[in-house]
Every structure is written in C-alpha cells, then in structure tokens.
C-alpha positions, 0 to 999 in steps of 0.5 A: 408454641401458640397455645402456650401463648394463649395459656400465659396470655390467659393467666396474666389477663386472669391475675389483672383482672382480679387486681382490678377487682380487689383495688377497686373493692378496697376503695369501696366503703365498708358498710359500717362506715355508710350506716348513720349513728345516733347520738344522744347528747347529755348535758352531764357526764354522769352516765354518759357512754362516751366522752367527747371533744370537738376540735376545731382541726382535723390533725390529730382528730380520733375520728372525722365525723358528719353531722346528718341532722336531728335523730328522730327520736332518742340516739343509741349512744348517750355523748357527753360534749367535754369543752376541753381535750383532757380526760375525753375518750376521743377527739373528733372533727366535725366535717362539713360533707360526708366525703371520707367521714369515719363515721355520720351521725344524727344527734339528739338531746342536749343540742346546745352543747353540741353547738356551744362547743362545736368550731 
C-alpha cells in the first residue's frame, strides 16, 4: 500500500509541476512581442504600407503601441498618420510604458505628423 502511495504521490507532484510550468509559460512574452518595429512616417498616403489612426482612448484600440524613440535610420514599415478613424486599416493607443504593449516601436520620417495627431 505504501508504494502505491508513493506512485500516486509521485504523479500528482508530476502533473502540478508541469501546471506550474505551463501557467508561468503563458504569462511569459512572446518574442514577437519584446522585438522593437520601426516605422517610417510618410506625410502622404501614397505608398504607405499602412494606415493608421492614433486615438486618444485604449477601448477599441487594434493595437497598444509604445513609442521607444527615434529609429536610427529609416523604419521597415512606410505608416501614414490618418487624422480620422474612417477608412484607417488599424487603430492604435499610444501608451506611456511598455507594460503589455502589443507592439514597441522606433519612428522615423515625418515626425510631425505623428505628433500633430497623437493625444
């Protein structure tokens, strides 16, 4: 009787430790998501890859964004700064710390546009 005790201890110590470890896996970030995208801000849509509204509220938000500074050199993806939500491929909240950003970014270009349309 005691080595069953042992086996069945042994399996339940096994399957909580391996619940530990996925539930703290999943709280881990992704990689994707601790990589820094640069964006290059164009004043005109023409050939923009995307179009973006800033909105001034997190509900409703595509994406939670951090802004990590200037890029030193020329972002991979051309954004164009819409000032109204109609017809932007996705609308995103600019927040003030990286804590549970979708995404951190480095902008380059058209600086002023980000900041004239940014709350």
């Amino acid at each position: 009787m005691k080595g069953l005790r042992r086996v069945v201890g042994s399996a339940v110590g096994g399957l909580l430790g391996a619940a530990a470890f996925f539930a703290v896996d999943g709280l881990m970030p992704s990689d994707a998501a601790a990589q820094v995208y640069g964006m290059h801000i164009q004043s005109s849509p023409f050939g923009a890859d995307l179009d973006v509204y800033l909105q001034s509220s997190p509900f409703g938000a595509d994406k939670d964004v951090y802004v990590a500074g200037r890029s030193h050199g020329s972002g991979s993806t051309d954004v164009y700064i819409q000032s109204s939500p109609f017809g932007a491929d996705e609308d995103w909240y600019v927040q003030s710390s990286p804590f549970g950003a979708d995404m951190e970014i480095c902008l380059s270009g058209d600086l002023e546009s980000w900041f004239e349309n940014a709350d």
